[in-house]
C-alpha positions as CSV (number, residue, x, y, z in Angstrom):
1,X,140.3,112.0,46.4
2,X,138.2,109.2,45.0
3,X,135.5,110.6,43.0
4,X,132.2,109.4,43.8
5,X,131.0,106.5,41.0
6,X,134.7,106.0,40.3
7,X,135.0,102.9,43.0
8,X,133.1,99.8,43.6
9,X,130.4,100.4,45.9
10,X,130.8,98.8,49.4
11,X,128.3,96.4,48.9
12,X,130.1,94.5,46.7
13,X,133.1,94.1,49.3
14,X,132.3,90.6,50.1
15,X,132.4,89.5,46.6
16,X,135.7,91.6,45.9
17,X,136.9,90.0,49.2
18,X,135.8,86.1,47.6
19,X,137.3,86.7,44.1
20,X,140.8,88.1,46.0
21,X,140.7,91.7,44.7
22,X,143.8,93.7,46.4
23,X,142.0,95.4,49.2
24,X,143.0,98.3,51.1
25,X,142.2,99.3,54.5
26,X,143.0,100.4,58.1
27,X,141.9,100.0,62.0
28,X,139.5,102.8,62.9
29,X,140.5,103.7,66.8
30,X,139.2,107.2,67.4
31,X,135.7,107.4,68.1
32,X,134.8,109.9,65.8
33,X,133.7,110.0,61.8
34,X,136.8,112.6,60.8
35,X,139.4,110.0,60.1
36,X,137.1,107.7,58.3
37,X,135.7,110.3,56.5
38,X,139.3,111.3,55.4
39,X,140.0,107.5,54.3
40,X,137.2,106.8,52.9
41,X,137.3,109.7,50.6
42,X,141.2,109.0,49.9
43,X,139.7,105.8,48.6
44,X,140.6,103.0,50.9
45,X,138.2,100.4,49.8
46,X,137.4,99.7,53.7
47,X,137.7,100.7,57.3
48,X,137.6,98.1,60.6
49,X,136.0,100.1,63.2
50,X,137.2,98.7,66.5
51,X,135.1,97.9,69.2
52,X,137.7,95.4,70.8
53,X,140.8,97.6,71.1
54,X,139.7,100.7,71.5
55,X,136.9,103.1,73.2
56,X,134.0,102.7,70.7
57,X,130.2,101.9,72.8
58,X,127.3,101.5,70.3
59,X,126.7,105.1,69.5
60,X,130.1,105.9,68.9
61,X,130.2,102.6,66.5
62,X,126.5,103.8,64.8
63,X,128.3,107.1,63.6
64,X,131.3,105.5,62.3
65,X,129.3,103.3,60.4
66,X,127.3,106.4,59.0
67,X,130.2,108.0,57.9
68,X,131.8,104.8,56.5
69,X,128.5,104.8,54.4
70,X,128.6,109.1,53.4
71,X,132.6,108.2,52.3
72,X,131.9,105.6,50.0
73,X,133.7,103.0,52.2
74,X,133.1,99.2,53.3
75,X,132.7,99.5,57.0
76,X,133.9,96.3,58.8
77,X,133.3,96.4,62.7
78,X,135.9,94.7,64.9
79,X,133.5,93.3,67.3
80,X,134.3,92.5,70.9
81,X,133.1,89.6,71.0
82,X,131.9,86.7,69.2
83,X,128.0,87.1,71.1
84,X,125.9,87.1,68.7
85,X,124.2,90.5,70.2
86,X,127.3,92.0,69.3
87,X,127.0,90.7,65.8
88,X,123.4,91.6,65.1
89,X,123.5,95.1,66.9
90,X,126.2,96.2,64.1
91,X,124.9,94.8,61.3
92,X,121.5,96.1,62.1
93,X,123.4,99.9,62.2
94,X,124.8,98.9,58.1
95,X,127.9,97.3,58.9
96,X,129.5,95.6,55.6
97,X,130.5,93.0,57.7
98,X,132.1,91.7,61.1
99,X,136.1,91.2,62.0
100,X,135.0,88.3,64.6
101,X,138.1,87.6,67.4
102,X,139.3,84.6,69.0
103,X,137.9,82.1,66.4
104,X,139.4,79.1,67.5
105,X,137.1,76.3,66.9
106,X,135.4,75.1,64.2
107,X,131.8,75.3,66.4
108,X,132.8,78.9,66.8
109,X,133.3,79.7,63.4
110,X,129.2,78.3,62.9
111,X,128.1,80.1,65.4
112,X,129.4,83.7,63.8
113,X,128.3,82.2,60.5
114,X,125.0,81.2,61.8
115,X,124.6,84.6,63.7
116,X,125.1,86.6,60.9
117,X,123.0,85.1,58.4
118,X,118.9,85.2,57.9
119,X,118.3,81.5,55.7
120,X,120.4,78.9,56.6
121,X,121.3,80.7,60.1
122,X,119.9,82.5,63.2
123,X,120.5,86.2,62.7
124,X,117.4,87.7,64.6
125,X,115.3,90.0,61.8
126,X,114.8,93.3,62.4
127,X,113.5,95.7,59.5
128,X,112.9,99.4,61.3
129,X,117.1,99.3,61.4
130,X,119.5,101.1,58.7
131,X,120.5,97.9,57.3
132,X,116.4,97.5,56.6
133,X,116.0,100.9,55.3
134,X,114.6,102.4,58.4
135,X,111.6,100.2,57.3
136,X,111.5,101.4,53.4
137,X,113.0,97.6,52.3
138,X,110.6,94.6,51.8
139,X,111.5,91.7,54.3
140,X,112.4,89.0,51.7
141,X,114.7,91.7,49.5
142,X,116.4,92.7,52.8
143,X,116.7,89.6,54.1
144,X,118.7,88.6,50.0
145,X,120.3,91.7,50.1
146,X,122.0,91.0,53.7
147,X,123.0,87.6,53.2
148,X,124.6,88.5,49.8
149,X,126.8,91.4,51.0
150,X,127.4,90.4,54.7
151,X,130.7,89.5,55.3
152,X,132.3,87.4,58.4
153,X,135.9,87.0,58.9
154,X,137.5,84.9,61.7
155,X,140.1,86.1,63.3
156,X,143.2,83.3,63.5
157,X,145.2,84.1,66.5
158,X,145.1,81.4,69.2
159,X,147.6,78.1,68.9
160,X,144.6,75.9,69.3
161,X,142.8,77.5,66.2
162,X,145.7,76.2,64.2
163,X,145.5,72.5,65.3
164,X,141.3,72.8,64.0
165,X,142.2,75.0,60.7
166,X,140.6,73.1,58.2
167,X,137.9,72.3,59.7
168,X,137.1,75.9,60.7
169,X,137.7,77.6,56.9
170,X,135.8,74.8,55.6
171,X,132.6,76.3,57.4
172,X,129.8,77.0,55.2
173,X,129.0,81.2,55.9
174,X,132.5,82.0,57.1
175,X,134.2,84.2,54.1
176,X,137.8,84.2,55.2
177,X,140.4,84.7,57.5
178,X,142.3,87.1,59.2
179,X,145.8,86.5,60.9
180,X,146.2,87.8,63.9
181,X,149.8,87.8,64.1
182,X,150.3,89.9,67.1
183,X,147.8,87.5,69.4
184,X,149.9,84.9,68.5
185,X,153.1,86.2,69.1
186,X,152.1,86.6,72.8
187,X,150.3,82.9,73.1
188,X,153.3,81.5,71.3
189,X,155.6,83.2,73.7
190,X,158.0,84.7,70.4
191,X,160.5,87.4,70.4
192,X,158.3,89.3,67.4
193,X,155.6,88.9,64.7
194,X,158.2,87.9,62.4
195,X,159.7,85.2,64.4
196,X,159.9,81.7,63.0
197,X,156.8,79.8,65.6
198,X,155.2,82.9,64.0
199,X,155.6,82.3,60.6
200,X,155.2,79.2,60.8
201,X,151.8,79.9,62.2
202,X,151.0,82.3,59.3
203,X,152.0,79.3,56.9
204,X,149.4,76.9,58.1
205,X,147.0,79.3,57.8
206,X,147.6,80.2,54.3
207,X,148.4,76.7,53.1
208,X,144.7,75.7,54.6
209,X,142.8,78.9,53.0
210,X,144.6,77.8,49.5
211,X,142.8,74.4,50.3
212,X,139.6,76.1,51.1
213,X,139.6,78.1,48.7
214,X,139.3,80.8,50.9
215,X,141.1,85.0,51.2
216,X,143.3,86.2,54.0
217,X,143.6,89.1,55.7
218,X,146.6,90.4,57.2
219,X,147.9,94.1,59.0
220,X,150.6,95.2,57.7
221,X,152.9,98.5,58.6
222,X,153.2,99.0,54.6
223,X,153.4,98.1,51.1
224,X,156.6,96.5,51.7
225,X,155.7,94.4,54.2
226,X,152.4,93.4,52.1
227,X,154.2,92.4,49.4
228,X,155.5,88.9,50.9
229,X,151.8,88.1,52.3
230,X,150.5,89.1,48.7
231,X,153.1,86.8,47.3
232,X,152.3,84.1,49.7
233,X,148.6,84.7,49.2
234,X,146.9,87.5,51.3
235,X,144.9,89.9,49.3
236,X,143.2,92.2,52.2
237,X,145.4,94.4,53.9
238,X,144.8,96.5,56.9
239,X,147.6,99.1,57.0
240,X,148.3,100.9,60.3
241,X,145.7,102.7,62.2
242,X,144.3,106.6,62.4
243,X,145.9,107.0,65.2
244,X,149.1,104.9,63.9
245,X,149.0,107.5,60.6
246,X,148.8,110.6,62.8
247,X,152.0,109.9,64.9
248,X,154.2,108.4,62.1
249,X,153.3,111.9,60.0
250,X,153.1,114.1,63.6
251,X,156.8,112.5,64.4
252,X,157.9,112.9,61.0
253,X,157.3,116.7,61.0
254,X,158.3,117.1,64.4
255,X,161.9,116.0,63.3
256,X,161.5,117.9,60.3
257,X,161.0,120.9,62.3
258,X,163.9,120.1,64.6
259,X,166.5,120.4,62.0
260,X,165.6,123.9,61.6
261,X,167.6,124.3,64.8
262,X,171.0,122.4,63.5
């Protein structure tokens, strides 16, 4: 277990995300605070809470983000959408920063931007929330606070984002990229994640966050698989899921077990 003061705290994620620190986390699918209280206390530096993919409503999402906080862990929310209600409503409840889907224009990549930042953007001000303190923080300190630590990643996974890349990393507010390489597999109409339209997908991508100087995020099912995307220039990994940990350990004992009948 990560002892507490031992690791970065999770405010600091967005600048360990901008100087391309190896960064460890996984998809949060179970609606409860147990498996990111396990995580986070393992150490994994975050957690992506997901409202898209799986049964979180804002309650649910409020107490993952209050255990993600009591563990010691950055906690990203996966939002369903790119309306900026969605945006505001979890970073209002502390979220360190928003996984944003289906960013496939450069005009949607400033409106997330815009939506999740107080000067220079629209976020709507509220300081009676978590993120304000409960109303303990002075406006102007939570208003520097936020826009310091708030992080926005777009999610690449739509053909048509790849034809506006550049223009879309180059967006002022927007702190990376994640590759959504299982979105694309079903637009590009390929056999698997690892087929060659796929890759070659993943390629642009990398090739225009090396130009903007920009990091990547990628999921991966393990360190070997990370280690071509870190070598090709990824440095934030999400590995597996809860759920995806409990049935590749649930399985393994299960056949474990079994053999005891050979």
């Amino acid at each position: 277990m990560a002892e507490p003061g031992s690791r970065p705290a999770p405010s600091s994620f967005r600048k360990r995300f901008a100087a391309r620190e190896l960064l460890t986390g996984t998809f949060i699918k179970t609606p409860t605070p147990h498996a990111i209280e396990i995580v986070g206390g393992l150490g994994f530096d975050f957690v992506v809470i997901d409202e898209e993919h799986a049964p979180f409503d804002p309650q649910a999402t409020d107490v993952a983000l209050l255990a993600a906080r009591a563990s010691g862990t950055a906690g990203i929310v996966r939002v369903a959408s790119a309306a900026a209600a969605d945006m505001l409503r979890v970073l209002d409840c502390g979220a360190t920063g928003v996984l944003v889907p289906h960013v496939s224009t450069a005009q949607k990549a400033r409106e997330i931007a815009a939506a999740c930042r107080y000067r220079h953007g629209k976020r709507g001000y509220s300081g009676s929330s978590r993120a304000g303190g409960y109303g303990g923080s002075k406006m102007w300190d939570h208003v520097a606070r936020s826009d310091e630590s708030t992080t926005v990643i777009a999610m690449i996974e739509d053909p048509e984002a790849l034809e506006d890349i550049d223009a879309i990393l180059a967006v002022e507010g927007l702190d990376g990229a994640f590759i959504g390489r299982g979105d694309l597999t079903v637009a590009l109409g390929a056999a698997a994640n690892d087929a060659p339209a796929v890759k070659a997908a993943v390629d642009t991508v990398m090739a225009a966050a090396l130009r903007a100087g920009k990091p990547v995020c990628v999921m991966v099912g393990g360190a070997v698989e990370a280690k071509g995307f870190k070598d090709a220039g990824a440095s934030a990994f999400i590995v597996s899921s809860d759920q995806g940990f409990l049935r590749k350990m649930a399985g393994q004992t299960l056949a474990d077990m079994a053999q005891l009948g050979g």
